[in-house]
C-alpha positions as CSV (number, residue, x, y, z in Angstrom):
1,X,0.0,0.0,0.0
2,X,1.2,3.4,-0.8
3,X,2.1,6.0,2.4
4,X,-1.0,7.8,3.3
5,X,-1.5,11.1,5.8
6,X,-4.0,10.3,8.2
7,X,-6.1,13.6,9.6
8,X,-9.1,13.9,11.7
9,X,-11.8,16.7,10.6
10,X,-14.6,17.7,11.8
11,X,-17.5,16.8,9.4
12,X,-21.4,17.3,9.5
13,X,-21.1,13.5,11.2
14,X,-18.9,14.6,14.2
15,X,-14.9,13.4,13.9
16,X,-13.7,11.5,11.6
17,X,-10.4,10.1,10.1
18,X,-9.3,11.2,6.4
19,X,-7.1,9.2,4.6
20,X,-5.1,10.6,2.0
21,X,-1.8,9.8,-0.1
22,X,1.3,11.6,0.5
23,X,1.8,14.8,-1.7
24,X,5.5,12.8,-1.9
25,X,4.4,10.7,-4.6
26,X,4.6,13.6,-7.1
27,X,8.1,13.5,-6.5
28,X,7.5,10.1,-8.8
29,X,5.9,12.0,-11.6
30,X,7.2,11.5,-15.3
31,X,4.5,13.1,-17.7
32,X,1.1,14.1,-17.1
33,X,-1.7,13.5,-19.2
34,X,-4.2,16.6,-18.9
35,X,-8.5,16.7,-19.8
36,X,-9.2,20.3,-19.9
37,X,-12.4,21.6,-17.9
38,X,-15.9,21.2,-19.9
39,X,-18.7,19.5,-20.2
40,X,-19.2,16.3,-20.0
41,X,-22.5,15.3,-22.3
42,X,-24.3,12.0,-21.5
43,X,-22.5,9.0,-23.1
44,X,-19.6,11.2,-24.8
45,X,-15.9,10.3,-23.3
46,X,-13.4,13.3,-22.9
47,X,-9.9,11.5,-23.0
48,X,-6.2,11.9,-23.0
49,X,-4.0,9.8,-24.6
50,X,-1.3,8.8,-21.8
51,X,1.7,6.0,-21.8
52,X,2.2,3.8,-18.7
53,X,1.5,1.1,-16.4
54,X,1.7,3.2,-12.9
55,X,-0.5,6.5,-12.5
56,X,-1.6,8.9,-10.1
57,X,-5.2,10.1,-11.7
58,X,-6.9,13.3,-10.0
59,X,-10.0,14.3,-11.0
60,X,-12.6,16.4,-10.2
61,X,-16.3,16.6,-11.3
62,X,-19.9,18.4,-10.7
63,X,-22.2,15.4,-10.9
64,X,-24.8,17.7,-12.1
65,X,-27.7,15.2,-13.8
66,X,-25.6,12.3,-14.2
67,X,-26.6,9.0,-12.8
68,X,-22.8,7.7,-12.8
69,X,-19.8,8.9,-14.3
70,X,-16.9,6.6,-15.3
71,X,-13.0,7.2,-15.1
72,X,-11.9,4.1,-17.4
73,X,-8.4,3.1,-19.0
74,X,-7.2,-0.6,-20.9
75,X,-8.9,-2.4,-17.9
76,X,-9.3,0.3,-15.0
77,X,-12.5,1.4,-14.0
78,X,-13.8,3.6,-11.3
79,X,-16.9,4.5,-10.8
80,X,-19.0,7.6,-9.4
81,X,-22.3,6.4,-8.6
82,X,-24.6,9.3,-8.5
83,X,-27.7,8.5,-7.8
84,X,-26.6,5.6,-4.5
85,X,-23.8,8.6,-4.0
86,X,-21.3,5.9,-4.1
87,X,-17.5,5.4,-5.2
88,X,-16.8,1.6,-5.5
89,X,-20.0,0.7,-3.9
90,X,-18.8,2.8,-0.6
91,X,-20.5,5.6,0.7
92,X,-19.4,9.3,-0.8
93,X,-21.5,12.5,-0.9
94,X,-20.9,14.9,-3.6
95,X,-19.6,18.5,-2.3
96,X,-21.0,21.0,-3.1
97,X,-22.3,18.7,-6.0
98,X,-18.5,18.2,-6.3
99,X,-17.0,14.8,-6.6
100,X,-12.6,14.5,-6.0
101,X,-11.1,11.4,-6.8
102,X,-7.4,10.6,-6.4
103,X,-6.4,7.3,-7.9
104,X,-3.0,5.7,-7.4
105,X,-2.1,2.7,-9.8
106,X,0.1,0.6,-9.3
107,X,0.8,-3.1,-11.2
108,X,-1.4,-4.6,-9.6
109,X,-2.8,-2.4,-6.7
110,X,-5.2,0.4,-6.8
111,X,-5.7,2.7,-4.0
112,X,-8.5,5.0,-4.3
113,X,-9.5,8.4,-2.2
114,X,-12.4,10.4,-2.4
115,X,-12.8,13.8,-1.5
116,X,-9.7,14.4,-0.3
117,X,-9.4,11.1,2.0
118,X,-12.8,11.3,3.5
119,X,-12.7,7.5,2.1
120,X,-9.9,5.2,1.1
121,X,-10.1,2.2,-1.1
122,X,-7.9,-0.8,-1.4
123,X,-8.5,-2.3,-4.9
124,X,-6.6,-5.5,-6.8
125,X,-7.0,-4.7,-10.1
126,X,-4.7,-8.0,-11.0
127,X,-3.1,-6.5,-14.1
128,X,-0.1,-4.7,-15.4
129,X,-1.3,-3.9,-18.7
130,X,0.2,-0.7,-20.4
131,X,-2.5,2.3,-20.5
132,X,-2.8,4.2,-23.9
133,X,-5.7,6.1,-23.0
134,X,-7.4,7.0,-20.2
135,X,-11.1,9.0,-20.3
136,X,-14.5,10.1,-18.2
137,X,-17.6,9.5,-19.1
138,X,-21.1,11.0,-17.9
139,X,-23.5,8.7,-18.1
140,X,-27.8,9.0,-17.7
141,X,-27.2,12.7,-18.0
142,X,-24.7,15.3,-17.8
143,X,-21.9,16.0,-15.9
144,X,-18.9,19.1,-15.6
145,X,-15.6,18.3,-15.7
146,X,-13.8,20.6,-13.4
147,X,-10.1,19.1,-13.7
148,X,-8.2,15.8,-15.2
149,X,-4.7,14.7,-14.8
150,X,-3.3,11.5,-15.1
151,X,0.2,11.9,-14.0
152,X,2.5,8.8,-15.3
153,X,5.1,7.7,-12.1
154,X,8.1,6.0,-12.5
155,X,8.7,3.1,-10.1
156,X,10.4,3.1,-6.8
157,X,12.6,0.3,-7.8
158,X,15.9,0.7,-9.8
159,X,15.6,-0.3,-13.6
């Protein structure tokens, strides 16, 4: 698992733990990959054409209408469920009908925070399949994208 900063905030729900991965890991960064802001029309990807096994994706999105919206790549997949207001099946409210996901890939691990750590998610994603593309997608109505990078990371291991 990748180094995380641990916080406890105050939310509408009383104390609560946010878990979120070190701002370090930039310091892994070889290109980025950027999707500008604009709208993002039911059913019509935005992409950017990217080159790499291990990422660190950040997004950011209005929900607006949309009943899910869909970061996908070569096999990755993560998914905004609007209307359960779920990421991954767990629990995450938009806000300010803002949704922020940070994604970490790895070869074979995906470690996933929304809204800045308010949740964390452990994923096996059981591949290490090259990425040549990675887009969003609104889908059952529309969404606003408010930012897109997928930074491409170099490994911790020597070559």
């Amino acid at each position: 698992s990748f180094p995380v900063e641990l916080r406890l905030r105050t939310t509408e729900d009383g104390l609560r733990m946010f878990a979120k991965p070190i701002e370090e890991i930039a310091n892994l960064r070889r290109n980025t990959y950027s999707i500008p802001a604009q709208s993002l029309p039911d059913g019509q990807s935005r992409s950017a054409s990217a080159s790499g096994i291990l990422f660190d994706i950040r997004a950011e999105f209005e929900v607006g209408d949309a009943e899910k919206v869909v970061i996908s790549g070569n096999g990755l997949k993560i998914t905004y469920d609007a209307i359960n207001k779920t990421l991954l099946n767990f629990p995450l409210e938009p806000q300010d009908g803002r949704v922020r996901i940070q994604a970490i890939v790895d070869n074979s691990l995906m470690e996933i925070a929304g809204n800045d750590g308010r949740i964390m998610i452990h994923r096996w994603h059981g591949h290490s399949v090259e990425v040549d593309e990675i887009e969003i997608t609104a889908h059952g109505g529309d969404a606003r994208l408010i930012n897109f990078d997928a930074h491409e990371l170099k490994s911790i291991w020597r070559d």
